[in-house]
C-alpha positions as CSV (number, residue, x, y, z in Angstrom):
1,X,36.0,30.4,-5.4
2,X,32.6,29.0,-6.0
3,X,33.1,27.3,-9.2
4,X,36.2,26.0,-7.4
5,X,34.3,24.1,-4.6
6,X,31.6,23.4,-7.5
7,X,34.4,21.5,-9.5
8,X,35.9,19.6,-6.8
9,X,32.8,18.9,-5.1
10,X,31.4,17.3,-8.7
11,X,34.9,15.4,-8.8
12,X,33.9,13.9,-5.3
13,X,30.6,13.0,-6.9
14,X,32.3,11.3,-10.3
15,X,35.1,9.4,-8.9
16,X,33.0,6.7,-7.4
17,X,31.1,6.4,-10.8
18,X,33.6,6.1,-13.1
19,X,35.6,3.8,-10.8
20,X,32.6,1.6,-10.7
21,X,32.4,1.7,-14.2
22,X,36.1,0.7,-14.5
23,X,35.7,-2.0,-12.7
24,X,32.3,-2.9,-14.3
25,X,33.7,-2.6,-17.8
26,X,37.1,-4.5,-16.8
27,X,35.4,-7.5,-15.7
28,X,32.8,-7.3,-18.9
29,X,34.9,-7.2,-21.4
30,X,36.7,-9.8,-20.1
31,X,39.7,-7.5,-19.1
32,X,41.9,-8.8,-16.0
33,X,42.0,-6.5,-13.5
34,X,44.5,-6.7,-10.3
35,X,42.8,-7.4,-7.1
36,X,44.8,-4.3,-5.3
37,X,44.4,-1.9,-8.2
38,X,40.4,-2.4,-7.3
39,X,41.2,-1.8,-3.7
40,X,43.7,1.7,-4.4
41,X,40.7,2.5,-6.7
42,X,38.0,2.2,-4.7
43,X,39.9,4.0,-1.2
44,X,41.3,6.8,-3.0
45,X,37.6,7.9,-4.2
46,X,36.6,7.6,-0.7
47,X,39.6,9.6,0.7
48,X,39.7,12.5,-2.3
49,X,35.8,12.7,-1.5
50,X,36.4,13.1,2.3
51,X,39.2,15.7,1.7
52,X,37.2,17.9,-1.0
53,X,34.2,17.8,1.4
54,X,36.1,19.0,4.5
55,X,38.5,21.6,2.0
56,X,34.5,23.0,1.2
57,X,33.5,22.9,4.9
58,X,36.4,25.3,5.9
59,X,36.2,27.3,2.9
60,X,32.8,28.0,1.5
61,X,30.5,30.1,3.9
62,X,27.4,30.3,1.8
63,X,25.4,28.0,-0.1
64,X,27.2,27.4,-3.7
65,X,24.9,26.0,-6.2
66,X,25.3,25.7,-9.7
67,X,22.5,24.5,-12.2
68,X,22.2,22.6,-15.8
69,X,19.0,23.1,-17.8
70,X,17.6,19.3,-18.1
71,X,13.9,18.8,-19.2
72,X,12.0,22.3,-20.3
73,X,8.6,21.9,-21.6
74,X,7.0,24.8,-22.4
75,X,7.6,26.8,-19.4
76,X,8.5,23.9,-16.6
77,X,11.7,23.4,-16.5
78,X,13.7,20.8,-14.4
79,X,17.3,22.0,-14.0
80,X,20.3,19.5,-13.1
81,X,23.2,20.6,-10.7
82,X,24.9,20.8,-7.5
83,X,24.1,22.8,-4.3
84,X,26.6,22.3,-1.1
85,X,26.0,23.9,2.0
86,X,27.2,23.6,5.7
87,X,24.8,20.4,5.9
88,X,25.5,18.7,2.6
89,X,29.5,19.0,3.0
90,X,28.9,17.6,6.4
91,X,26.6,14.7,5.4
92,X,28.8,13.8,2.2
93,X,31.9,14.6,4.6
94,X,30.9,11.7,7.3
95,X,29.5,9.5,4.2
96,X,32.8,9.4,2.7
97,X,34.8,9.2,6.0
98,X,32.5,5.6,7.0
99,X,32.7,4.7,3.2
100,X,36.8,4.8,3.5
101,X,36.9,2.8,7.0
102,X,34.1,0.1,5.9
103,X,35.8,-0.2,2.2
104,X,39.3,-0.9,4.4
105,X,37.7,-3.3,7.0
106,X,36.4,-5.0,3.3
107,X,39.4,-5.6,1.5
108,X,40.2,-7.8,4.3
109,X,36.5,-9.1,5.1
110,X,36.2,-10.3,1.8
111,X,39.9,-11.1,0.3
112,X,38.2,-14.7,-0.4
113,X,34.9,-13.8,-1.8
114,X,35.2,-14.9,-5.5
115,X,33.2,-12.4,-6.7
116,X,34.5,-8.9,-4.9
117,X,35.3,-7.2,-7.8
118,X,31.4,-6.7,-8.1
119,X,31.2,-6.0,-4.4
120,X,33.5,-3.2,-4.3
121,X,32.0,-1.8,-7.5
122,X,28.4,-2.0,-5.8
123,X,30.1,0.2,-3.0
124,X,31.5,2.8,-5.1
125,X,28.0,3.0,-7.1
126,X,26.1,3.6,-3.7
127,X,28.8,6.3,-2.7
128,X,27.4,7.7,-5.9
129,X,24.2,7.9,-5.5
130,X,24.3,8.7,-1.8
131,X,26.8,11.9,-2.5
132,X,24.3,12.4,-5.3
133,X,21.4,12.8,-3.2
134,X,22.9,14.9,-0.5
135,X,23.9,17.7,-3.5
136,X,20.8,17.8,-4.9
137,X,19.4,21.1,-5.7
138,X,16.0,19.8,-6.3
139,X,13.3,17.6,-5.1
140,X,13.0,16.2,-8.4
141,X,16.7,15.3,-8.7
142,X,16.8,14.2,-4.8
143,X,13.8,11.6,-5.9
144,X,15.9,10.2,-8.8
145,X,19.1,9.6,-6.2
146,X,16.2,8.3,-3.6
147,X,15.4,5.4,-6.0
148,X,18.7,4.7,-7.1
149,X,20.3,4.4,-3.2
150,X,17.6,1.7,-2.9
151,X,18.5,-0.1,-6.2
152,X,21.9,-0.1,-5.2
153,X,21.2,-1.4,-1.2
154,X,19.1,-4.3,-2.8
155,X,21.8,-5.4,-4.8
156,X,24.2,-4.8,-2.3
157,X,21.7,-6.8,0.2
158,X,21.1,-9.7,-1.9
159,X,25.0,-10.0,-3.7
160,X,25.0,-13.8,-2.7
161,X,21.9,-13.9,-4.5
162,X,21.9,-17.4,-4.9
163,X,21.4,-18.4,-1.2
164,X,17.7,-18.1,-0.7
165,X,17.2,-16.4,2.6
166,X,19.4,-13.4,1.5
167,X,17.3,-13.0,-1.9
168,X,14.0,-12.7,-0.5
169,X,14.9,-10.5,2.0
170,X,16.7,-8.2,-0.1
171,X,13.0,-8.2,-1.9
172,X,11.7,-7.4,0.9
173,X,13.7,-4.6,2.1
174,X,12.9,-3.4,-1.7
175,X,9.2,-3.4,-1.9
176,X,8.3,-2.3,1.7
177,X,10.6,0.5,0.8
178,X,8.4,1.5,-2.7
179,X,5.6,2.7,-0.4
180,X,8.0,5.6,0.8
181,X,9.3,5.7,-3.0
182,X,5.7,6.2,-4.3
183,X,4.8,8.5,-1.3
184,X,8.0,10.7,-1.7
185,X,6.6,11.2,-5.8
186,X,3.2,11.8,-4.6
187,X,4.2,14.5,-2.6
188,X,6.7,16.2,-4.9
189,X,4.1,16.0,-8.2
190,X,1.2,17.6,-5.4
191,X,3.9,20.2,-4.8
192,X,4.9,21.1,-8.4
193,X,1.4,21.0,-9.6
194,X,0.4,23.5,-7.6
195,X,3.7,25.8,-7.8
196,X,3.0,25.6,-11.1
197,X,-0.5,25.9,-11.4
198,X,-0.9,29.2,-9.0
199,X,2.7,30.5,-8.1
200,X,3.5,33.5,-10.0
201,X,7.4,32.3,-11.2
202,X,6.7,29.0,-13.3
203,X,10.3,28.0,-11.5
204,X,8.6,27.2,-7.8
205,X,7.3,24.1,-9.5
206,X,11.0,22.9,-9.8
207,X,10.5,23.0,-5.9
208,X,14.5,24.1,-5.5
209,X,15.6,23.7,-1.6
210,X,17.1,27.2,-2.2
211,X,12.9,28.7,-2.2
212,X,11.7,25.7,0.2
213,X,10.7,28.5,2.7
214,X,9.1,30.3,0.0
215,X,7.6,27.4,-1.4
216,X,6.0,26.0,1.7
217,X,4.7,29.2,2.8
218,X,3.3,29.4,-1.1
219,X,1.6,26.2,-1.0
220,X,-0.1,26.5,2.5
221,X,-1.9,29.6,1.1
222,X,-2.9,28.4,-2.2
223,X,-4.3,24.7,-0.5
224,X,-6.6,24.0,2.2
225,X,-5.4,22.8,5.8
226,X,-6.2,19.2,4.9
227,X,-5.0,19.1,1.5
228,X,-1.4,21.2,2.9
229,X,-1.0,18.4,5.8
230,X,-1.5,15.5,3.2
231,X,1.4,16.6,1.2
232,X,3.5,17.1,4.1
233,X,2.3,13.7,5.4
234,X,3.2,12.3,2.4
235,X,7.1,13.6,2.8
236,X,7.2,12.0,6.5
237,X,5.8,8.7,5.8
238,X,8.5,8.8,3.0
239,X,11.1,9.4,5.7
240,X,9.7,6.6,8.1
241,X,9.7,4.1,5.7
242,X,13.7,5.3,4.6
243,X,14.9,5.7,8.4
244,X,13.2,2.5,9.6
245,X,10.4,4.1,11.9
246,X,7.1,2.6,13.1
247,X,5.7,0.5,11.5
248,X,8.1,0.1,9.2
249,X,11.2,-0.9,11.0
250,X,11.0,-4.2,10.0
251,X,13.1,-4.1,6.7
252,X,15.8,-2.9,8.7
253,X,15.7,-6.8,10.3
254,X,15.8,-8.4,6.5
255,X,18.8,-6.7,5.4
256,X,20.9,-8.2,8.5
257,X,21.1,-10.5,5.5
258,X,23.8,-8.5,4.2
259,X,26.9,-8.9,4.8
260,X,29.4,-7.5,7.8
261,X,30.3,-4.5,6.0
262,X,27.2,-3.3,4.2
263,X,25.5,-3.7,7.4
264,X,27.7,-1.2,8.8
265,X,27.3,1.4,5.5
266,X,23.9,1.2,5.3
267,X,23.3,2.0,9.5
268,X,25.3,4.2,9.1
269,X,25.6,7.6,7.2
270,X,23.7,6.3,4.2
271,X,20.5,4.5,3.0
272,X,18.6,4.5,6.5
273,X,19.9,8.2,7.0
274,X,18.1,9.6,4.1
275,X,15.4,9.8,5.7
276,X,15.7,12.0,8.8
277,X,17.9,13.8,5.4
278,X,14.7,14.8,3.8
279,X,13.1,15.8,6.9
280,X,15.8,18.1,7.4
281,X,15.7,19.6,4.0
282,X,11.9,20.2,3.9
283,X,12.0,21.4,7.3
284,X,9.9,24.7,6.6
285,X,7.2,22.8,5.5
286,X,6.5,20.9,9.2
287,X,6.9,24.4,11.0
288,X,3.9,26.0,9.6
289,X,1.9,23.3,11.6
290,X,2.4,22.5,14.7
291,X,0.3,19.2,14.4
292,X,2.9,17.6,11.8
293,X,5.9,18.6,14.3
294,X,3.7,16.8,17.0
295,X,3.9,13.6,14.3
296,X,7.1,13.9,13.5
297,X,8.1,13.7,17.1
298,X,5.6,11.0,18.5
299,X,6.7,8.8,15.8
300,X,10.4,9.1,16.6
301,X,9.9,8.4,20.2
302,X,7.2,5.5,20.1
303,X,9.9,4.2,17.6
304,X,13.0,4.6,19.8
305,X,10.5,3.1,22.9
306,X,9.7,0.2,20.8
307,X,12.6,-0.5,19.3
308,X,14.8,-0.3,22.7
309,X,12.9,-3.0,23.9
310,X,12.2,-5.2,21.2
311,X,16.2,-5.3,21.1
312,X,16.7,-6.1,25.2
313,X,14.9,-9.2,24.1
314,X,16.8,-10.1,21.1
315,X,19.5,-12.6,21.1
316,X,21.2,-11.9,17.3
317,X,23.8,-9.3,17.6
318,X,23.3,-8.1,14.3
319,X,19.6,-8.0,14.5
320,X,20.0,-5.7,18.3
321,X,22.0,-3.4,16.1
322,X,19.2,-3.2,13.7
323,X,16.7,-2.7,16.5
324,X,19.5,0.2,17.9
325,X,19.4,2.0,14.1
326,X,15.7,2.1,14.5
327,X,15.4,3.4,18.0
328,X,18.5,6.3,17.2
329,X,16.8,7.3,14.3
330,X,13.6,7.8,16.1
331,X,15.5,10.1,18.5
332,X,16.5,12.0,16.0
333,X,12.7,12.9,14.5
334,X,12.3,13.6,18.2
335,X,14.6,16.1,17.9
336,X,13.1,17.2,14.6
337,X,9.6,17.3,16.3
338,X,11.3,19.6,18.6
339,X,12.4,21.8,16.1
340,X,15.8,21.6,17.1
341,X,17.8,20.6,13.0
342,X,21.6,21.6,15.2
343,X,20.5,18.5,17.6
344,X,19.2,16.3,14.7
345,X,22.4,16.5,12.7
346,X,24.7,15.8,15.3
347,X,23.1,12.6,16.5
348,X,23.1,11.4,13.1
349,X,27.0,12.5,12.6
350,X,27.8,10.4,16.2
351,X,25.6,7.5,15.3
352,X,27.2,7.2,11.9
353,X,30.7,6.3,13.4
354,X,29.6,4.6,16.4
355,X,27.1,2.1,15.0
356,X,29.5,1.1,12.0
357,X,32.4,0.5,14.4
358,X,30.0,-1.9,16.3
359,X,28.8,-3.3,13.0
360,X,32.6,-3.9,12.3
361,X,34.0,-5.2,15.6
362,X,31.4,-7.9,15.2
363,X,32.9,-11.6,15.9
364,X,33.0,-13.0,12.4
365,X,32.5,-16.1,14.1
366,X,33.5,-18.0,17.5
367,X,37.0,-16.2,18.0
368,X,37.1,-12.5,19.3
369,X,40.5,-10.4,19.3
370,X,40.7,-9.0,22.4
371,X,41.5,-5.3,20.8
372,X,38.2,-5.6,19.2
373,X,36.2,-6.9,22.2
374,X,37.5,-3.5,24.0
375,X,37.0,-1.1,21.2
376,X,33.3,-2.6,21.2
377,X,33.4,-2.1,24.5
378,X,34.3,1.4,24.3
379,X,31.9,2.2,21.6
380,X,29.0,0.3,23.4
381,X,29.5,2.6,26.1
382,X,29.6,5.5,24.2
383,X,26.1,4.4,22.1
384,X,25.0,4.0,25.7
385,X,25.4,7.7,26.4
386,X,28.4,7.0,29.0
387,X,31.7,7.9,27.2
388,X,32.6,9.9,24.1
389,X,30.7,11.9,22.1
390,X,27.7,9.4,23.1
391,X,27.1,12.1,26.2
392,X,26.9,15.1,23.9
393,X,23.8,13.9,22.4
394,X,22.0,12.6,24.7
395,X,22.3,15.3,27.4
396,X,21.3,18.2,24.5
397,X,18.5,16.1,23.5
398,X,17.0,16.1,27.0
399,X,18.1,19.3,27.5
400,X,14.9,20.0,24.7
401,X,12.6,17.5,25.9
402,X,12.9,18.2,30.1
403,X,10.2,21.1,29.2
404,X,7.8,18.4,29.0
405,X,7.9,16.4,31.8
406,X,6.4,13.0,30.2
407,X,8.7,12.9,27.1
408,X,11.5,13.8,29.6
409,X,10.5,10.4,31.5
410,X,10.2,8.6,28.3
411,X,13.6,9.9,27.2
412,X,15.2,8.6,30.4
413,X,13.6,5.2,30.2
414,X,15.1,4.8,26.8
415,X,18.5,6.0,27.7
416,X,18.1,3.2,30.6
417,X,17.0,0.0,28.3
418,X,19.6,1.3,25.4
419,X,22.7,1.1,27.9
420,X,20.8,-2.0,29.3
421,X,20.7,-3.7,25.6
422,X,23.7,-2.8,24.1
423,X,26.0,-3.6,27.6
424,X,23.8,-7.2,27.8
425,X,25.1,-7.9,23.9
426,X,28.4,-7.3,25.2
427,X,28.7,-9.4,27.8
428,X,26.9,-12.5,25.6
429,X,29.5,-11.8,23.1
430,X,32.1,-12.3,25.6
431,X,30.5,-15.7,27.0
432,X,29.6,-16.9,23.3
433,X,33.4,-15.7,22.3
434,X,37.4,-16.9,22.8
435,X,39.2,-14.0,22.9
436,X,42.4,-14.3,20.8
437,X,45.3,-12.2,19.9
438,X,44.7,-9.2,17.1
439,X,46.9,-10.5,13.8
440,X,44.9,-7.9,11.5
441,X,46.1,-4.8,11.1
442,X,43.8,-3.7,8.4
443,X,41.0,-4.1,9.7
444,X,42.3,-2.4,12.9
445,X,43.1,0.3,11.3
446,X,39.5,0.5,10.1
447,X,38.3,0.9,13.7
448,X,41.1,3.2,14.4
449,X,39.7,5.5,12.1
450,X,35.9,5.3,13.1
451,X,37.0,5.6,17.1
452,X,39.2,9.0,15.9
453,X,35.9,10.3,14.7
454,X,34.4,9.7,17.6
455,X,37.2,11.0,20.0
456,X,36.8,14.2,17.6
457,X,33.3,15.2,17.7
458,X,33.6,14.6,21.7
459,X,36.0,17.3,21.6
460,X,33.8,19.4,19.3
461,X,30.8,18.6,21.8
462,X,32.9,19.4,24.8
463,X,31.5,22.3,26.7
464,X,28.3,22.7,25.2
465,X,26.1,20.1,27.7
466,X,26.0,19.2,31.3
467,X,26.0,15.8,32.3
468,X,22.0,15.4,34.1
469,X,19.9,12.4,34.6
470,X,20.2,10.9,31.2
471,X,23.5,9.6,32.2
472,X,22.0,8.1,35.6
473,X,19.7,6.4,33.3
474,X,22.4,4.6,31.4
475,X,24.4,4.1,34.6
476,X,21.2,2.2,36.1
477,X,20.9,0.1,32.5
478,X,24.3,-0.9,32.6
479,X,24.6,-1.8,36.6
480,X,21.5,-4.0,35.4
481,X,22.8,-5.6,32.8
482,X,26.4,-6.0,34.7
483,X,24.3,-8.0,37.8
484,X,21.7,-10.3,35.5
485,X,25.0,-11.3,33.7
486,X,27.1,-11.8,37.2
487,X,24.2,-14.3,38.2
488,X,23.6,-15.8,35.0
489,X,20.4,-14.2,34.0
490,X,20.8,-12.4,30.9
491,X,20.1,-15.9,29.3
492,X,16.8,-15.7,30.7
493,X,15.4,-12.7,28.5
494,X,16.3,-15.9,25.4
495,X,12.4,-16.8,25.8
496,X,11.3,-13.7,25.4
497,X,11.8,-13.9,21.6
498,X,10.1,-17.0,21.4
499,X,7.3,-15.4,23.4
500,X,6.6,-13.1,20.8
501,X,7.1,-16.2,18.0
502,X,4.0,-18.0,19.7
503,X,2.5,-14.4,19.6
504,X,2.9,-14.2,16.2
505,X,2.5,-17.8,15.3
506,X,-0.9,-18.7,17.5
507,X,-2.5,-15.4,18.7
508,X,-2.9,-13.7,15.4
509,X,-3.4,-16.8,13.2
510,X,-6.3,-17.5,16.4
511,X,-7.9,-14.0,16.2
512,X,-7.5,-14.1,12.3
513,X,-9.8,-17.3,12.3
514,X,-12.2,-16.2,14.9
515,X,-13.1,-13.1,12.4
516,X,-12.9,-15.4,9.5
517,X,-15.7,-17.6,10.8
518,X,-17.7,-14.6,12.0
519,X,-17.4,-13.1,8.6
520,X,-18.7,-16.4,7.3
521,X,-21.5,-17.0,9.9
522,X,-22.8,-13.8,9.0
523,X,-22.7,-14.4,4.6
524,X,-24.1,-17.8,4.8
525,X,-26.7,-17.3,8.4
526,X,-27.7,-14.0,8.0
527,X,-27.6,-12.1,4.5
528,X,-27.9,-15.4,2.4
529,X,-31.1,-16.0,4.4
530,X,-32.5,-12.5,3.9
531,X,-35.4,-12.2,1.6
532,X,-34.6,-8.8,0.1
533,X,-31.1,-9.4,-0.5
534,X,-32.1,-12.7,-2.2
535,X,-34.5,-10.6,-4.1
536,X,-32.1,-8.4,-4.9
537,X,-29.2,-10.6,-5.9
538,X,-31.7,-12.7,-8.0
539,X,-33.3,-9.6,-9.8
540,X,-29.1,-8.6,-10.9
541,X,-28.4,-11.8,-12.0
542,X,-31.6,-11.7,-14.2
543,X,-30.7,-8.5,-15.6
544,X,-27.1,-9.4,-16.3
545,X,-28.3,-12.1,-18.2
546,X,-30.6,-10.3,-20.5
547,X,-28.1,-7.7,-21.1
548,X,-25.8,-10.6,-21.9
549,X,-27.8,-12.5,-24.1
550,X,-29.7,-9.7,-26.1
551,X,-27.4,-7.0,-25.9
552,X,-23.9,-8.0,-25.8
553,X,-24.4,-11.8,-27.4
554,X,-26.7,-9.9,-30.9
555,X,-24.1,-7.0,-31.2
556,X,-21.3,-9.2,-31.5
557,X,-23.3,-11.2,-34.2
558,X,-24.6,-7.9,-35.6
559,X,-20.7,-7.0,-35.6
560,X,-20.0,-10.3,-37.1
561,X,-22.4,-10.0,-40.3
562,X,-21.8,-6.9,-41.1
563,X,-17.8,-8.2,-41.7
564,X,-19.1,-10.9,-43.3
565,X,-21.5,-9.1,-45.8
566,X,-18.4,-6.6,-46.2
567,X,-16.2,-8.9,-47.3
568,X,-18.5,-10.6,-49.5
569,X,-18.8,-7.3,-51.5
570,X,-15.4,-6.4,-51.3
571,X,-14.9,-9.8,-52.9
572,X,-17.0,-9.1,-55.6
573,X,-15.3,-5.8,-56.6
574,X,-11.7,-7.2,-56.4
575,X,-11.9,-8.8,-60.3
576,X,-8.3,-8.6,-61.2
577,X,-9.6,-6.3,-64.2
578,X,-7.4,-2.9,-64.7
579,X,-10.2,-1.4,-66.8
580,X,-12.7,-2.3,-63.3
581,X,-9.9,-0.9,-61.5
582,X,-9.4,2.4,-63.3
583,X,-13.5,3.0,-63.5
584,X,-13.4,2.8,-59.5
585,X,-10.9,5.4,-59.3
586,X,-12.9,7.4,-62.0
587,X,-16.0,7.3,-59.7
588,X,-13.7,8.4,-56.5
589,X,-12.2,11.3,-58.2
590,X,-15.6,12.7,-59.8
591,X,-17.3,11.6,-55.9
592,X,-14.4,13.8,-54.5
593,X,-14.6,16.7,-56.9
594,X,-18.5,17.1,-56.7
595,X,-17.9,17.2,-53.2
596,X,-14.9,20.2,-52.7
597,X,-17.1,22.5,-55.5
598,X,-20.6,21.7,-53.3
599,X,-18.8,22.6,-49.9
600,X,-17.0,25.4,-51.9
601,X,-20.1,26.8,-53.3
602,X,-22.1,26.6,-49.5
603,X,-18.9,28.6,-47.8
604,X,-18.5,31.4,-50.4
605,X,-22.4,32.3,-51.4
């Protein structure tokens, strides 16, 4: 049974890759390759990966792993494989499931794009790398898929590389996220280096998620407190930089470049949900300190606070559904600061297929079908915490946080501007749109499938929460935004963003200046006028200059004759003569000889 689910899960894995290299290969070698033989390609690896995941889920009921040696030198050895567990099959299970409805809703999104082939082969090389990631064995081989999702999301961000905006901020979204790619390395070589320095099995320093308890409990012992909270600091500024948290949230706002549908992937079950990933896998290592639980959670809920408002003064739709990803993601670190993984992994299952139908139900551009304005509708609501499997969540997250009555207050405040946000989008959506009739049946079906993922984990969640004041909360947002747009206010929170432009645009460059000049009053005033420091600065530069001059300037010209007087010999001895020649080596063989029987005769008296 377990090399079963190992096969088939590693056939989920493949299919993506060699489709993309299909298609890759086609196209190179100058191949023709049918339009709707890409499209049957690329939604069959989707829907064989969804079925193999959920065949696992129902069948497996232990963590299946197998293992490839890789790199072994000496005694560290760095295996290649697979492990699936309840978690993984989940994760790759929802990937695949958002993967299949997104690719649909893109075979009709981009029928006219001259260049799809490459866009659908870019989708089937991040399903890759994603599933990839989430079977990983190993933090080393985790890292590898890490930096690979990102290649793929900036190429994915930047396809119409030729319009300017979309380039540079696919750059950007790439080098703001190598300060989590370079912390996720420093934390895993820390890790390995001591595993393998003190641990007694040489195969800790592999650091497998099979021994993570082992290995965290290991590594607290052999390090100081300090040293032990750096490394696991270094892990969670990795996941803030991947899951868009404070301060980092920003990149999420450049890749709005993208378009429609790799928006809605990468919100979704993918790049940004890597992050809270990680956290989840090295979970032991944050519950042997209290404090780092206490970062992880402040971090998700100043994020979520932040966020939540910076989007109730946005105007772009796409840009409040970035500022959403941010703030969801930071409730689920809360729940991860809490402790609670059960919580974590559910709100990242019901985000997944509620923000990438809202990504998708989108107007493309002034005309709205109606069916779409009420499924957005419907999923609005249910981000809002109102309807669906949007309730769940919410109500089992505050059931965690109403131990602690401040966070509990928090919680409800974000509840209340999140319904507030997301219902206000709505209703400018409506005003900015003409609704039309529905004439697209694919892309229907697309949101079919993403609202019948929703509809089921409701029923999953059903029973498990009672509805408390959460739901008040986004009742109050929504009756809000409902009377602002009944008296024509909602337009009114359009300044706000240029508010916080002139913020940006005077205050700073103002403040910036003012400590600039300061800076400068106190060089040229104060330490230029100083008599020691003069002293001082005059006594270096007359020192440089006689190292320079007698040192540095006469060994290079002591350098410089010495070649010269060596080549002058050398000259001399080159005569063209063989009988010069052979006397040379005569003298070098005698020289030599003398030599071995004087050292001989010195060892062996």
């Amino acid at each position: 049974m377990e090399n079963l689910i190992i096969d088939n899960i590693s056939l989920a894995i493949l299919l993506p890759l060699w489709i993309f290299l299909i298609i890759m290969c086609g196209r190179f070698f100058s191949v023709y390759v049918n339009k709707k033989i890409i499209y049957i390609l690329t939604l069959l690896s989707s829907f064989a990966g969804a079925v193999i995941c959920f065949t696992g889920l129902i069948t497996s009921r232990e963590t299946v792993i197998w293992l490839h040696q890789f790199i072994k030198i000496n005694d560290f050895n760095i295996p290649f494989g697979l492990q699936a567990d309840k978690i993984s099959l989940l994760m790759a299970l929802t990937l695949f499931v958002v993967s299949f409805a997104v690719q649909l809703f893109s075979t009709s999104f981009m029928k006219d794009e001259t260049k799809n082939y490459k866009f659908f082969a870019f989708l089937n090389l991040f399903n890759f790398s994603m599933a990839s990631l989430i079977f990983s064995p190993n933090l080393f081989q985790f890292y590898v898929f890490w930096e690979l999702v990102s290649a793929v999301s900036y190429l994915l961000i930047g396809f119409d590389y030729k319009n300017n905006d979309k380039s540079l901020a696919s750059k950007r979204v790439f080098i703001i996220n190598r300060a989590g790619d370079m912390a996720l390395l420093a934390g895993i070589v820390l890790s390995s280096y001591y595993m393998y320095s003190f641990a007694d099995s040489s195969s800790m320093s592999s650091l497998f998620f099979e021994d993570i308890n082992s290995i965290s409990a290991l590594l607290l012992a052999y390090t100081s407190t300090p040293v032990y909270c750096i490394i696991c600091g270094l892990f969670i500024l990795a996941a803030a930089v991947k899951s868009a948290q404070i301060p980092f949230y920003t990149w999420l706002q450049d890749a709005m470049e993208a378009k429609l549908p790799v928006s809605a992937l990468l919100h979704s079950a993918t790049m940004v949900a890597a992050g809270v990933f990680l956290i989840i896998k090295m979970m032991p290592f944050f519950t042997l300190n209290p404090h780092l639980l206490n970062l992880i959670l402040w971090v998700g809920l100043i994020t979520a606070l932040v966020c939540s408002v910076s989007a109730s003064l946005e105007t772009n739709p796409k840009k409040v559904l970035a500022y959403s990803t941010s703030a969801n993601y930071g409730l689920m670190f809360a729940a991860l600061g809490l402790g609670n993984i059960k919580i974590a992994v559910i709100f990242l299952f019901v985000h997944a297929f509620i923000k990438s139908a809202l990504f998708l139900l989108l107007p493309k551009d002034k005309t709205l079908p109606k069916i779409n304005f009420v499924l957005f509708i419907l999923s609005a609501l249910s981000l809002a915490g109102l309807v669906l499997s949007g309730i769940g969540v919410k109500e089992l997250l505050y059931k965690n946080l109403e131990y602690y009555k401040g966070l509990s207050y928090i919680f409800m405040f974000i509840c209340f501007v999140s319904a507030f946000y997301i219902i206000r989008l709505a209703i400018l959506i409506y005003k900015n749109s003409e609704l039309t009739k529905s004439k697209n049946f694919i892309e229907l079906a697309a949101f079919l499938i993403l609202l019948f993922g929703n509809v089921l984990l409701y029923l999953i969640l059903l029973g498990t929460y009672h509805i408390r004041e959460p739901y008040a909360a986004a009742v109050g947002g929504v009756a809000l935004a409902l009377l602002l747009g009944k008296n024509n206010k909602l337009e009114a929170f359009n300044t706000a963003p240029t508010l916080l432009s002139k913020c940006i645009n005077d205050f700073i460059p103002a403040l910036y200046s003012l400590i600039s000049n300061g800076c400068n009053f106190i060089d040229n005033k104060i330490f230029a006028n100083y008599k020691p420091i003069q002293f001082l600065s005059a006594s270096l530069v007359k020192i440089t200059n006689i190292i320079e001059v007698n040192v540095m300037n006469k060994s290079v010209c002591l350098i410089r004759d010495v070649i010269k007087s060596f080549s002058r010999y050398d000259k001399y001895l080159q005569s063209g003569n063989i009988q010069t020649y052979n006397a040379y080596a005569f003298i070098f063989v005698t020289v030599v000889i003398a030599l071995v029987i004087t050292g001989y005769t010195l060892i062996f008296r």
